[in-house]
C-alpha positions in Angstrom: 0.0 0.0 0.0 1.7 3.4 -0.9 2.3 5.8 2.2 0.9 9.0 3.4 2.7 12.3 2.8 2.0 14.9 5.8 2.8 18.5 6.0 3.5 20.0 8.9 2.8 24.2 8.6 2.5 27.1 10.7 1.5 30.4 9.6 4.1 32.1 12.0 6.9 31.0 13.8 7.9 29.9 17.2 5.1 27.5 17.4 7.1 24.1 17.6 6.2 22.9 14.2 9.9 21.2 13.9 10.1 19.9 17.3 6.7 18.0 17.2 7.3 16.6 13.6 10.7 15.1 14.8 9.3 13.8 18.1 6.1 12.1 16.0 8.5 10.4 13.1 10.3 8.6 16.1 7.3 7.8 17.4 5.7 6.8 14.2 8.9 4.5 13.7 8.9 3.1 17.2 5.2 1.5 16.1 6.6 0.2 13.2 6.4 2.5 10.7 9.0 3.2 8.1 9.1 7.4 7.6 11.1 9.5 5.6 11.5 13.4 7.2 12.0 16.3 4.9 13.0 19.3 5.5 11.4 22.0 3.2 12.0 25.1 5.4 14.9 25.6 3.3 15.8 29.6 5.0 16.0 27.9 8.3 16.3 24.7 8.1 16.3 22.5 11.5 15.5 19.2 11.4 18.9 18.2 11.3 19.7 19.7 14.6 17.0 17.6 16.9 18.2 14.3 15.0 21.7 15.2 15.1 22.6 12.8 18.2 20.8 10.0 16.0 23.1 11.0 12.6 25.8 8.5 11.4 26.8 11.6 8.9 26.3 14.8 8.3 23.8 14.9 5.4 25.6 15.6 2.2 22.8 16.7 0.3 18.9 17.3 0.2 15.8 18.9 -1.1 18.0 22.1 -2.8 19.5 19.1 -4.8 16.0 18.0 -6.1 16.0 21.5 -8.2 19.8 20.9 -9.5 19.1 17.5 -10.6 15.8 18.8 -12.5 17.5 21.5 -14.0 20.3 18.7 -15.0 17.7 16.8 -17.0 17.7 13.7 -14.5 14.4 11.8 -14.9 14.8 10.3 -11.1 16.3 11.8 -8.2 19.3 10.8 -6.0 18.5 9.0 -2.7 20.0 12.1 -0.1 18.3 10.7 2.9 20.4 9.4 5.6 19.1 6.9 7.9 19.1 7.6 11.9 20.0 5.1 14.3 17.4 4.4 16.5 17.0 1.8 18.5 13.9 0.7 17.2 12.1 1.5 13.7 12.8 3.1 10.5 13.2 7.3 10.2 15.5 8.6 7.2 16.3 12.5 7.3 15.7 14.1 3.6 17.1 17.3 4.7 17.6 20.4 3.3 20.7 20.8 1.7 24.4 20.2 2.7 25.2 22.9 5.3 28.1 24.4 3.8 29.3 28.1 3.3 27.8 27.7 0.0 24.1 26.5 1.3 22.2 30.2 1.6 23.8 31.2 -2.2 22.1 28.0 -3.7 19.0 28.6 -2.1 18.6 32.1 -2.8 19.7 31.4 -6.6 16.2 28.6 -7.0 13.4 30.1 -8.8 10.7 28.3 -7.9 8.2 29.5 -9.8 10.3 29.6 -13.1 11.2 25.4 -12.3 6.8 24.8 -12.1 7.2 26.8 -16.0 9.4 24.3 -17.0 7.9 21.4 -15.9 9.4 20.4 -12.1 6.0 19.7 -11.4 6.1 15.8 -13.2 9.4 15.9 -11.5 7.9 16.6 -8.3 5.4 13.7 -8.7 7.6 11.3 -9.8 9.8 11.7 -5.9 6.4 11.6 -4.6 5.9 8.2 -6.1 9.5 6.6 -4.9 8.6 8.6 -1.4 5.2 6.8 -0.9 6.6 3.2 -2.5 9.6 3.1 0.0 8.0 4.8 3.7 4.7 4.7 5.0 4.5 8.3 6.2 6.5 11.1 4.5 6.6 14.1 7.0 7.5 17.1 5.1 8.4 20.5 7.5 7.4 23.4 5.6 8.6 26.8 6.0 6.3 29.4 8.1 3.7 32.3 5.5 2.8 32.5 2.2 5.4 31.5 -0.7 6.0 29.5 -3.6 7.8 26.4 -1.4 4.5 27.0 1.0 2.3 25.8 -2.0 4.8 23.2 -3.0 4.5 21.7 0.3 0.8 22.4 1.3 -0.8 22.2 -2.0 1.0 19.8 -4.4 2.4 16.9 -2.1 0.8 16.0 0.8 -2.4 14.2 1.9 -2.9 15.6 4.6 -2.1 18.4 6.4 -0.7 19.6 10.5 -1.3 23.1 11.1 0.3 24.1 14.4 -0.6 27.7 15.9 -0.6 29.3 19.1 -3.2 31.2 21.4 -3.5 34.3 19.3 -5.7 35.1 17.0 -3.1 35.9 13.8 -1.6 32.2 14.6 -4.4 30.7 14.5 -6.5 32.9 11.9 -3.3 32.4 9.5 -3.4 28.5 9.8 -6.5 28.7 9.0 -6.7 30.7 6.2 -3.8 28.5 4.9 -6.0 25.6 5.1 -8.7 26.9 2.8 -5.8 28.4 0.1 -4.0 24.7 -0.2 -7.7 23.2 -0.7 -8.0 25.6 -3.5 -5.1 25.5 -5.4 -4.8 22.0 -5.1 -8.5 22.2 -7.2 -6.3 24.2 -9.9 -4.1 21.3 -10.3 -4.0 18.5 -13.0 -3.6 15.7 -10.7 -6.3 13.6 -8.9 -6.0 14.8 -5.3 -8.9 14.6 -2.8 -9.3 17.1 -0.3 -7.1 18.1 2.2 -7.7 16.3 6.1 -6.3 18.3 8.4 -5.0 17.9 11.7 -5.3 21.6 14.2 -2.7 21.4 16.9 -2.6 24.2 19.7 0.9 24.2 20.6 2.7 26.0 23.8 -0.4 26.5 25.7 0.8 27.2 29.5 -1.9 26.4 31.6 -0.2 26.8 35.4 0.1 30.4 35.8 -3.2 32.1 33.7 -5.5 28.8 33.8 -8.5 30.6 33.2 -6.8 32.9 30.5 -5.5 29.5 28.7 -9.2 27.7 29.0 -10.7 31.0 27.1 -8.1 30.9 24.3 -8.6 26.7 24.3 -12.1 27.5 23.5 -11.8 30.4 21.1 -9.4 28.6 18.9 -11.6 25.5 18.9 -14.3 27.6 17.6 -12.2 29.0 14.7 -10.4 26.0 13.4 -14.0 24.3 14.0 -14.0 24.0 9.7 -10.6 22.1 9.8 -12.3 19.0 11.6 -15.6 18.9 9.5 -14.9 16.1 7.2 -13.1 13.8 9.5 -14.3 14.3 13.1 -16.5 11.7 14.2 -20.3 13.8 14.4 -21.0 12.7 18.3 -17.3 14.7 19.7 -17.2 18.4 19.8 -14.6 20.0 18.4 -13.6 21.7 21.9 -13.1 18.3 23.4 -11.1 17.0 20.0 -8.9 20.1 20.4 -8.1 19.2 24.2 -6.7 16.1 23.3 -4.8 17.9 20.2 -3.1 20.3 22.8 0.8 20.7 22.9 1.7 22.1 26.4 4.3 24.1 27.5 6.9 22.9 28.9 10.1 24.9 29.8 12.7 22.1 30.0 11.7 21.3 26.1 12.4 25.7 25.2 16.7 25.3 26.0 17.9 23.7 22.7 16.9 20.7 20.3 15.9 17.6 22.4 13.7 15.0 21.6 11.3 14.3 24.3 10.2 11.0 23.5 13.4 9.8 23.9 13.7 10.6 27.4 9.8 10.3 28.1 9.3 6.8 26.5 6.2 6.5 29.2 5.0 9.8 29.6 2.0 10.5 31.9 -0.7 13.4 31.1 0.6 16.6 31.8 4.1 15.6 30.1 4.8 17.0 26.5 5.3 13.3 25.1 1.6 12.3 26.1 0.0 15.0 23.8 2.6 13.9 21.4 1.9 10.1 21.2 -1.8 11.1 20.5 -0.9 13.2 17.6 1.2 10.4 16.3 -1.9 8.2 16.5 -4.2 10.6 14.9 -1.7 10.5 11.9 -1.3 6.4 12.2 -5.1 6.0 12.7 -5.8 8.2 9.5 -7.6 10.7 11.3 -10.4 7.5 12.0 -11.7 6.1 15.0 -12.1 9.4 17.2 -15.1 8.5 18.8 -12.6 6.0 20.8 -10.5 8.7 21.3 -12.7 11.0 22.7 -13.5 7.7 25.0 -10.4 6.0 25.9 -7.6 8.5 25.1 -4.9 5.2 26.2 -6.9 2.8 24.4 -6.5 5.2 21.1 -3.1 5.4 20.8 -2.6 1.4 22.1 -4.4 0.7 18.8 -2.2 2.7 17.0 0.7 1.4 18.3 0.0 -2.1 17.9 -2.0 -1.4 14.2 1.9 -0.5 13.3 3.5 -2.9 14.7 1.6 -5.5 12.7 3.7 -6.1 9.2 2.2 -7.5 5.7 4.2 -8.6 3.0 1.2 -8.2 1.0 -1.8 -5.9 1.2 -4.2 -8.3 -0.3 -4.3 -11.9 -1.3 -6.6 -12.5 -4.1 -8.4 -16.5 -4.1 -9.9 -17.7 -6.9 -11.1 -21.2 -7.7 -9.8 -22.1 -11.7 -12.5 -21.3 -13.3 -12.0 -17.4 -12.3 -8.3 -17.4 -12.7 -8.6 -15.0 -15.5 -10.4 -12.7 -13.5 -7.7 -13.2 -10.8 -5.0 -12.4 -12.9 -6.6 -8.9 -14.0 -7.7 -8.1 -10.9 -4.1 -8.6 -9.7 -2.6 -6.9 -12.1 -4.7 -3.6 -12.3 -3.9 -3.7 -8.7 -0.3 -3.9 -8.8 -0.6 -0.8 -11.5 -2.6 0.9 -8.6 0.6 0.9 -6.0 -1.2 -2.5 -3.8 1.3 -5.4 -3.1 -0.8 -7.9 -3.8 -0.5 -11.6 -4.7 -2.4 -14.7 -5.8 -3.5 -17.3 -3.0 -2.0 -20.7 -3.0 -5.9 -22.3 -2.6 -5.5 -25.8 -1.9 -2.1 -25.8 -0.3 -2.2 -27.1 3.3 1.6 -26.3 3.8 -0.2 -22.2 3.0 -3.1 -22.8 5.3 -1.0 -23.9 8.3 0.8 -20.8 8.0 1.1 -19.2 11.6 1.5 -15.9 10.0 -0.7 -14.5 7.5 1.1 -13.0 4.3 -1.5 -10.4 3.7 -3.1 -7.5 5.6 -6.7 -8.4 3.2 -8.5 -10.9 1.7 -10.2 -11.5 -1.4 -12.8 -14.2 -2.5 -13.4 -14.5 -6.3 -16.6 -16.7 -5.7 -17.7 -18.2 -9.3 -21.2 -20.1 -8.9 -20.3 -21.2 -5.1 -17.8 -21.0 -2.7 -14.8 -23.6 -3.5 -14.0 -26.0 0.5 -10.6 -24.0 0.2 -12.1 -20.9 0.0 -14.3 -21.8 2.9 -11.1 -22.6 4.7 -9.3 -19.8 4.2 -12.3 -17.3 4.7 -12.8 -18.9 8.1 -8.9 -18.7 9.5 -8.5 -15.4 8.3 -11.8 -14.3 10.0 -10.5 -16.0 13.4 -7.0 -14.3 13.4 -8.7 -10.9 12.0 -11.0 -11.0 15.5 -8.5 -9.0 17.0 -7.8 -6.4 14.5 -9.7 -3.5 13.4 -8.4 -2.5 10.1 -8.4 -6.0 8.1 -11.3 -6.9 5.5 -12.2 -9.7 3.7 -13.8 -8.7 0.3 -16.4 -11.3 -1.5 -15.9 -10.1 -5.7 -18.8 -12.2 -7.0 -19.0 -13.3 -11.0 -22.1 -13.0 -12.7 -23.2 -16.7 -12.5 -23.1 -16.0 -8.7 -26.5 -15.9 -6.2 -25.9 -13.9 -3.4 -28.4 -16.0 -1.7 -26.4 -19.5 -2.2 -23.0 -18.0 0.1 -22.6 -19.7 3.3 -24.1 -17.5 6.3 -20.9 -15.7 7.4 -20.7 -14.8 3.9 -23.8 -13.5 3.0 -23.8 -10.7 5.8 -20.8 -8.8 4.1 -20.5 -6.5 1.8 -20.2 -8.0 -2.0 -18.6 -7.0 -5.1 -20.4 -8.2 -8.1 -19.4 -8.0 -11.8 -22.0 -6.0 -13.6 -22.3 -6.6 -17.5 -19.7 -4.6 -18.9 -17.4 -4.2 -16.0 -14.0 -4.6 -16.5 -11.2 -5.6 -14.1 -9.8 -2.4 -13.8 -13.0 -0.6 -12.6 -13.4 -3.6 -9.9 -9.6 -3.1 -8.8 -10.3 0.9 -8.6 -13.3 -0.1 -6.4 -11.2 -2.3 -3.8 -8.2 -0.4 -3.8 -10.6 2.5 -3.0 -12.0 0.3 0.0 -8.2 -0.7 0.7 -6.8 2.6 1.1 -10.2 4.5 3.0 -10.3 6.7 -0.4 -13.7 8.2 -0.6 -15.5 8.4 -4.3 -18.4 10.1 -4.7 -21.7 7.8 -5.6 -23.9 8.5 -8.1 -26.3 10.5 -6.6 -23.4 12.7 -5.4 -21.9 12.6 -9.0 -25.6 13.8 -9.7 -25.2 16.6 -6.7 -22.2 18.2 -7.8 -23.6 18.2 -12.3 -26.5 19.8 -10.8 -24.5 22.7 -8.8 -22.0 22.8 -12.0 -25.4 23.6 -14.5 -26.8 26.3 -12.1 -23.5 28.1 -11.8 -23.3 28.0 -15.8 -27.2 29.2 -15.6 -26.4 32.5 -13.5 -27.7 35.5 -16.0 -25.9 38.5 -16.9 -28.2 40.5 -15.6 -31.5 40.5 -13.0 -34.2 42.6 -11.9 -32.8 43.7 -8.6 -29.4 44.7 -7.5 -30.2 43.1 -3.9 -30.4 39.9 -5.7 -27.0 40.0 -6.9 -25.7 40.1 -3.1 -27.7 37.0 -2.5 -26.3 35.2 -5.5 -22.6 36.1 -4.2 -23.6 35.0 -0.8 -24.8 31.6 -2.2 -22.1 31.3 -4.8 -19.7 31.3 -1.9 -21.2 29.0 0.7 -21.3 26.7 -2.4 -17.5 27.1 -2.2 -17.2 26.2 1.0 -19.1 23.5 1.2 -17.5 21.8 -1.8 -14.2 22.6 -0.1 -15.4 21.0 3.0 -17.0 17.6 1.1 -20.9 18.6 2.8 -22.8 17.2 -0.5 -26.0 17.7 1.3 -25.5 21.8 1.9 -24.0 22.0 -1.8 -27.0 20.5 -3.2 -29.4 22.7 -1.0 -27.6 25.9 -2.1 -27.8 24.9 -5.8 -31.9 24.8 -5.4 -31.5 28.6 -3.9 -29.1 29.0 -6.5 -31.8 27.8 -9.5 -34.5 29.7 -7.5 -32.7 33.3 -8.0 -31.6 32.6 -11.3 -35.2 32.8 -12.3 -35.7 36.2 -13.8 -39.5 37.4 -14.4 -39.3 41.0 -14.5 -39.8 42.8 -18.2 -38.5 46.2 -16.3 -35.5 47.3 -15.7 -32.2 45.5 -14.9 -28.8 45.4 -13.0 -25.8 44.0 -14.4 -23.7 41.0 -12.0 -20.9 42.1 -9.8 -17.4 42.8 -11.1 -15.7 40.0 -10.4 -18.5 37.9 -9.9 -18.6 35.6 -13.2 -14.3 34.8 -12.4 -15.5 33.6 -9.1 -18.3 31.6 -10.5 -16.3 29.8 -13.7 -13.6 28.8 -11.1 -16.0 27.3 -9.2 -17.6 25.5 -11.6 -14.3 24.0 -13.5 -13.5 22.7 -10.0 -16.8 20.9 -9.6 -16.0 19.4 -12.8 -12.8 18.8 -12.0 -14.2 16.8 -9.8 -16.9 14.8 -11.1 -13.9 14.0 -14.3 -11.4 12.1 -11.4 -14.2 10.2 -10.1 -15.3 9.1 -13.5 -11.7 8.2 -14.5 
């Protein structure tokens, strides 16, 4: 399964962004994990400094490199990570450049903008592809405002976003705001990204002097990053009590120079700065899922995390098949293996394979032709009993068209099944599991339906209308449409396009008022993103 690429952003400085991305990839690595760390804050670079005890070397090259071998016409880029070593896991440091007397001239001479002209963008994608075959989570530390390596690291690579701030309101209004920017220029790119999820972190809150100073400002910024938690936060937790847990304290001791805390607090208690950094850690392994538990049983949360790492695969999904559907098999497996899943065909009928004390694969598929083969049955029922214990396994029925739903065995019949409809080709069933596989969301056809319907009334807006007052109500609508698309609530988008088809209505023979200046921009960009859109899911 191809990894997760995090940023880690703060609209000002001083927040601890660096710190807590170092002290989470050791973390992340201590559960298992194998994570790569970048450092993108290339004018002050710093990652290097907290895992500078943990460095065999000092690192000869890094991300200023990336632009030289671009410019050099390289079609892959060098491997510049150096590996730390830690006692247990896997954390290589990408970092930014060679520190040398030479390092500030090379920065200062990449134009960033000029490298996206000439086409660093397909460059940038191909690293992103070796990043996510080789590590499971690529932490990226990105410099501090608005700039061209900002977007490069909020907008273009990651999947998900950290957005660290402090109890003020330009710290946390900035994060914010830089939230909403990444979401839409990532809309304005040619690649098939879904919306960001992003993770709010109040960092360096001191609660034991001004308590009831700290409590206000815990609540205030819960209340404005409340939009940063609306398509991931489990409905039934507030976003107050969600931010609680997502609180970095201040600790003095940590402020005097580049330690790694969970080094020396490798069983921190609450109150310790560790503590709120192992539940971060598990908010990234637990892709932002299960926070209804965590709102429960904050130790419970991050105990699933850790042992949800610590549990390896060679393969993410085992494909069985009896020989009549070993055609099937084979395209399903390939298309799979073109989608970035390690996946493999099962050895049905070999005992030596079912005696196995370790299971090869994280999933498991059942191509069921006509009716379940006895070694299908055998290896549906071990890898339900060892998959009791475990969360985030699945076992996947693909049925063939001579199949009845009805004839499966019991267990069988209460999951979910895959059929092949007329037409359907192997590659649209592999999108489908490796969709299920990896937790990526596709729209259904009714939301497909949602978002054509919002697209048309935008493109139905008149030039003119009968009342200038309408006009403010159309801008009003036109960007809560925006926001909810940005946000992923179908429901709101498609109640805003029926008040959006209601005031495009125009009955008046009298006089009229011309739209807005600036209002059509506003409303073409919105629309190409919808169909941006609706064109990835279709692909």
């Amino acid at each position: 399964m191809t990894g997760t690429i995090i940023t880690f952003y703060s609209y000002k400085g001083g927040v601890g962004r660096s710190f807590t991305l170092a002290n989470v990839a050791v973390l992340l690595a201590r559960w298992g994990y194998r994570v790569l760390a970048i450092d993108w804050d290339l004018e002050a670079p710093g990652l290097h400094h907290y895992f500078a005890p943990l460095l065999p070397e000092a690192p000869k090259g890094g991300v200023v490199d990336l632009a030289d071998e671009f410019l050099a016409n390289m079609t892959e880029p060098r491997d510049h990570a150096v590996r730390l070593t830690l006692d247990d896991g896997v954390v290589d440091l990408l970092a930014a450049g060679r520190q040398d007397e030479e390092y500030t001239s090379r920065v200062q001479r990449i134009d960033w903008a000029r490298l996206y002209d000439q086409g660093f963008a397909e460059f940038l994608e191909r690293c992103r592809e070796l990043w996510t075959e080789r590590y499971d989570f690529v932490l990226i530390d990105s410099r501090t405002g608005i700039s061209d390596i900002g977007g490069i690291c909020t907008a273009h690579l990651p999947d998900r976003l950290v957005v660290l701030f402090t109890a003020n309101d330009q710290s946390v209004d900035g994060a914010v705001d830089l939230a909403r920017r990444a979401d839409a220029a990532r809309d304005r790119m040619p690649y098939d990204r879904q919306p960001h999820l992003v993770l709010p972190i109040l960092s360096r809150l001191d609660k034991n002097v001004e308590y009831e100073r700290a409590e206000h400002w815990q609540k205030r910024c819960a209340i404005v990053a409340a939009p940063l938690f609306r398509n991931w936060l489990t409905k039934s937790v507030s976003e107050e009590l969600m931010l609680q847990h997502l609180t970095v304290p201040y600790v003095s001791y940590w402020s005097f120079g580049e330690k790694l805390s969970v080094l020396e607090e490798t069983t921190p208690s609450a109150g310790q700065i560790s503590f709120a950094l192992e539940t971060v850690a598990a908010v990234l392994a637990q892709q932002f899922d299960r926070t209804d538990l965590l709102a429960d049983n904050r130790d419970a949360y991050v105990a699933a995390a850790r042992t949800r790492g610590l549990r390896s695969y060679d393969l993410d999904l085992m494909v069985s098949s009896p020989r009549s559907a070993m055609d099937i098999a084979n395209g399903l497996i390939g298309e799979l293996r073109d989608l970035g899943l390690r996946v493999d065909r099962s050895l049905s009928g070999d005992v030596e394979f079912l005696d196995q004390s370790k299971l090869p694969a994280r999933h498991l598929c059942l191509i069921v032709d006509g009716k379940v083969s006895r070694w299908q049955l055998m290896e549906a029922e071990r890898f339900l009993r060892h998959a009791l214990d475990s969360d985030d396994r699945q076992l996947f029925c693909v049925l063939t068209r001579d199949t009845e739903p009805a004839g499966l065995p019991a267990f069988l019949r209460n999951l979910r099944h895959l059929e092949f409809d007329t037409g359907m080709r192997p590659r649209d069933m592999a999108r489908r599991l490796h969709d299920l596989i990896t937790g990526v969301a596709r729209h259904t056809d009714s939301d497909r339906n949602a978002l054509r319907n919002a697209a048309a009334a935008l493109r139905a807006v008149p030039r003119e209308l009968p009342r200038a007052a309408r006009w403010a109500l159309v801008e009003q609508t036109v960007q809560e449409m925006d926001t909810a698309l940005s946000s992923g609530d179908l429901a709101l988008l498609k109640d805003l396009t029926v008040d959006l088809e209601v005031l495009n209505e125009v009955r008046a023979n009298g006089s009229t008022f011309p739209e807005p200046a600036g209002l059509r921009k506003r409303i073409t960009a919105l629309g190409k993103r919808i169909d941006r859109r609706v064109g990835a899911d279709d692909k």
